[in-house]
C-alpha positions, 0 to 999 in steps of 0.5 A: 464808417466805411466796411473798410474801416470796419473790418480793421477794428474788427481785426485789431480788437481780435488781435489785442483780445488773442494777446490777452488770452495767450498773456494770461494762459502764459501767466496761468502756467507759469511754474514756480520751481522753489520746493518742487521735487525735480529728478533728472535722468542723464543729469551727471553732466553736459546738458543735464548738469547745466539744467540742474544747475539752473533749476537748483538756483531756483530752489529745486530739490534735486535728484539726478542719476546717471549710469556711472556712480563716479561721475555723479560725485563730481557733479554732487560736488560740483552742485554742491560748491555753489550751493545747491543741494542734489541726491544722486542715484546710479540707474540705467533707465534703459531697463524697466525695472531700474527706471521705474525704482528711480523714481519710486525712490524719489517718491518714497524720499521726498513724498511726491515727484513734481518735474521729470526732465528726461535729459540721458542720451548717446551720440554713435557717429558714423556711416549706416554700413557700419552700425550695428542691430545692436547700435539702433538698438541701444540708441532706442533704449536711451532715447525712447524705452528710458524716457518711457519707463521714467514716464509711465512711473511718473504720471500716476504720481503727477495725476493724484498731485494735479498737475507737473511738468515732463520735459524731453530733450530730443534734437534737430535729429528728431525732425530732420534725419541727419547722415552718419547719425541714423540710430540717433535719429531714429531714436530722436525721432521716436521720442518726438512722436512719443512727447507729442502723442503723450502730451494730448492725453495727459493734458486734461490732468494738468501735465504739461509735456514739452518737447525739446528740439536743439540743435548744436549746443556746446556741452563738450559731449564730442568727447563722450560720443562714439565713432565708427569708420574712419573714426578720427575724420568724424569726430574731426567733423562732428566737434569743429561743427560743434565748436562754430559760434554761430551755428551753435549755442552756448550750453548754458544759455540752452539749459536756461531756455529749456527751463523757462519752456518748461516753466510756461509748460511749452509744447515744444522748443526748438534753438538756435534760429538757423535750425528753426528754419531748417525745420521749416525748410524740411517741411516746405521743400523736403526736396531740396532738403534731401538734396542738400544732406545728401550732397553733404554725406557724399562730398563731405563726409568721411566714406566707410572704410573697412571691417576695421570702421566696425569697432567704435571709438570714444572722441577721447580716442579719435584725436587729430591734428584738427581736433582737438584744435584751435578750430575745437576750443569753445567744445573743449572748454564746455567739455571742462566745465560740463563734467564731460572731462574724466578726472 
């Protein structure tokens, strides 16, 4: 047998014997949700309604909180028309105390706490000359000091079980810094570096942290994003690029993702495809990625206005001839179907 021939065995028993390790780590992790206690903060609706739905389908006990108590009922009932059972909780987890009595409320009524799937979030568009202290500050307090608090509440109950699984929705803008979204950014930013640092230290007590990277989904949240400048141009912008079919996903074949990630316990998950190689990109050529955002932010993007670009603006406030339009429509019916529409 030739050295030549040699070598190619060699390499194709280490591969085969690689694929059996990584088949059965998958199958060692996989995670039944039946019966699990799963609480998800920023559940009421968009992305977090979606996940709910699909772990509920599965036999979840759920509970989901949210900020305002209204639009928890219509998601409870919403849950509730397809048969799934889910306690609601009204809590800004942006405060230590509130975030921490969620989940020792979870605990004291269904006597553990198995998934924690940290899905609150704001979206505050528009140009760095007119965001606030107080922007980036609240864009922290939702996106990093709330999964946080949930985090340091939930691991001792997780550690005396063994094992449970943690879940962070963060975004493509928290690994690559986007213009005109810079307190979201930084937020995101920070809950990426929070999920990958964490993950190291709780492995050892069979908790599985998974980092979640999306990129544009269709969940309708235009609607309820905030926009400041010339407010109209930007959420004319920010929804048609939310509403282009391929470079967007379907929210809920994103929820249905996330949950087979946390079911193997993923390190990271990041969709659709274009934003994994822009990911890619930004770490080859950061560069000429710079280059191609900045060129976006000056020939695209709205420019700063005045004093008056200082107030924000709901999406609901921020309508023009182009949104909602038909260049909007796949936004406008998530929006419908997600619970991003008041009554």
């Amino acid at each position: 047998m030739t050295r030549t021939r040699q070598v190619a065995i060699a390499a194709g028993l280490a591969a085969g014997g690689a694929a059996l390790v990584s088949t059965g780590l998958r199958a060692l992790s996989r995670y039944d949700f039946n019966g699990r206690t799963v609480l998800i903060p920023g559940g009421s609706r968009g992305l977090g309604l979606l996940i709910a739905r699909e772990l509920g389908c599965e036999g979840a006990r759920l509970t989901i909180a949210a900020r305002d108590r209204a639009e928890l009922e219509r998601a409870r009932d919403e849950l509730s028309a397809q048969g799934i059972d889910a306690t609601i909780v009204t809590c800004d987890i942006r405060h230590r105390q509130a975030a921490e009595q969620l989940v020792e409320q979870t605990v004291a009524r269904t006597g553990r706490l198995d998934v924690l799937i940290n899905c609150a979030g704001i979206i505050q568009v528009g140009p760095l000359e007119h965001m606030t202290t107080a922007d980036f500050e609240n864009a922290m307090a939702v996106h990093f000091w709330g999964p946080l608090h949930t985090m340091r509440a939930a691991l001792p109950e997780m550690r005396r079980a063994g094992s449970g699984r943690i879940v962070n929705i963060s975004s493509i803008g928290g690994k690559i810094g986007v213009p005109h979204l810079a307190p979201y950014c930084a937020s995101k930013f920070a809950l990426s570096g929070l999920s990958e640092a964490v993950r190291a230290e709780v492995a050892r007590d069979g908790i599985k942290v998974t980092n979640v990277c999306p990129g544009l989904m269709r969940t309708g949240s235009p609607f309820n994003a905030r926009f400041k400048g010339r407010h109209r141009e930007e959420f004319t912008w920010f929804t048609i690029s939310d509403s282009l079919p391929l470079a967007t996903i379907d929210a809920t074949r994103a929820a249905r993702q996330i949950v087979r990630a946390c079911r193997r316990g993923a390190a990271e998950l990041t969709f659709p495809w274009p934003f994994r190689l822009a990911i890619i990109a930004n770490a080859i050529a950061p560069g000429v990625v710079a280059l191609g955002t900045a060129v976006t932010n000056r020939f695209i993007l709205p420019s700063p206005t005045d004093e008056s670009g200082d107030a924000d603006h709901s999406g609901w406030q921020s309508s023009s001839r182009w949104a909602p339009s038909r260049l909007t429509r796949l936004t406008e019916k998530a929006a419908a179907r997600n619970n991003e529409v008041p009554p």
